[in-house]
N, C-alpha and C positions, 0 to 999 in steps of 0.2 A: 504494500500500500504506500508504504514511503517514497516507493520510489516513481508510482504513477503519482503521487503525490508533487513530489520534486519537476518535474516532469509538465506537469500541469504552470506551477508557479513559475520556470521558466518563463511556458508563452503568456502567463499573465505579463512578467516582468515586461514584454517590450511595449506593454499597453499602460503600465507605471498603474500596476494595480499590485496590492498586496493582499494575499491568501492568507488566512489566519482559520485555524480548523479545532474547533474544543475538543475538549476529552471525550465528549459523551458522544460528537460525532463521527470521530475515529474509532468506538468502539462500534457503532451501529455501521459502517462501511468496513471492517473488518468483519464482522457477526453474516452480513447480506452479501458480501464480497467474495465471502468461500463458499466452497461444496466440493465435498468428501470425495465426488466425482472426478468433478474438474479440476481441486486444489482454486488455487487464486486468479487461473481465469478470467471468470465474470467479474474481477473487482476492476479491468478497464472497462468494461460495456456497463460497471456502474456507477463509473466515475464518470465517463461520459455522460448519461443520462441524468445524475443526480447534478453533477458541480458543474459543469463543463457548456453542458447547453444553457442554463440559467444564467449562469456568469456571462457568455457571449450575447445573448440577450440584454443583459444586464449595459454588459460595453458598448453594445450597439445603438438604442434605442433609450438606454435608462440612466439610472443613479452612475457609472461608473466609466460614462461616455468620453470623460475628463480625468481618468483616472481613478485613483481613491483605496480604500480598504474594504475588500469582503471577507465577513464574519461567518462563516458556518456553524450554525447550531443544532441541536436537535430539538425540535419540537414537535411533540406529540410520537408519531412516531416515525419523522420524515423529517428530513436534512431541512432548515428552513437558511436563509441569508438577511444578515445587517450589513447594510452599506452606511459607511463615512465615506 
């Protein structure tokens, strides 16, 4: 995960955005990222879908368009985002 993680905040860096990711959402993309099957697999097809699409969203269109800091939380039971 760290290192799709790493990975990710690269191509933030050349949009002058900062990734920041809590404890409780590293645990829930670690828990949903594996399977016994595939090993670690799906933790890119769900780092894609959870962080990756929202965030470009976010750069293109939103809060983040200028840059800034996203926040990764857990809420409820799904990855949510704080922009500064």
């Amino acid at each position: 995960m760290d290192k799709n993680l790493a990975e990710l905040q690269a191509l933030l860096d050349e949009k002058g955005v900062k990734l920041k990711v809590s404890a409780e959402a590293r645990r829930w993309l670690a828990d949903k990222g594996y399977e016994p099957a595939f090993g670690a697999r799906p933790m890119a097809r769900l780092i894609e879908d959870k962080l990756k699409k929202p965030l470009a969203e976010a750069i293109l269109f939103g809060p983040l368009k200028d840059g800034g800091k996203a926040e990764v939380v857990l809420t409820g039971m799904e990855p949510a985002f704080k922009y500064r």
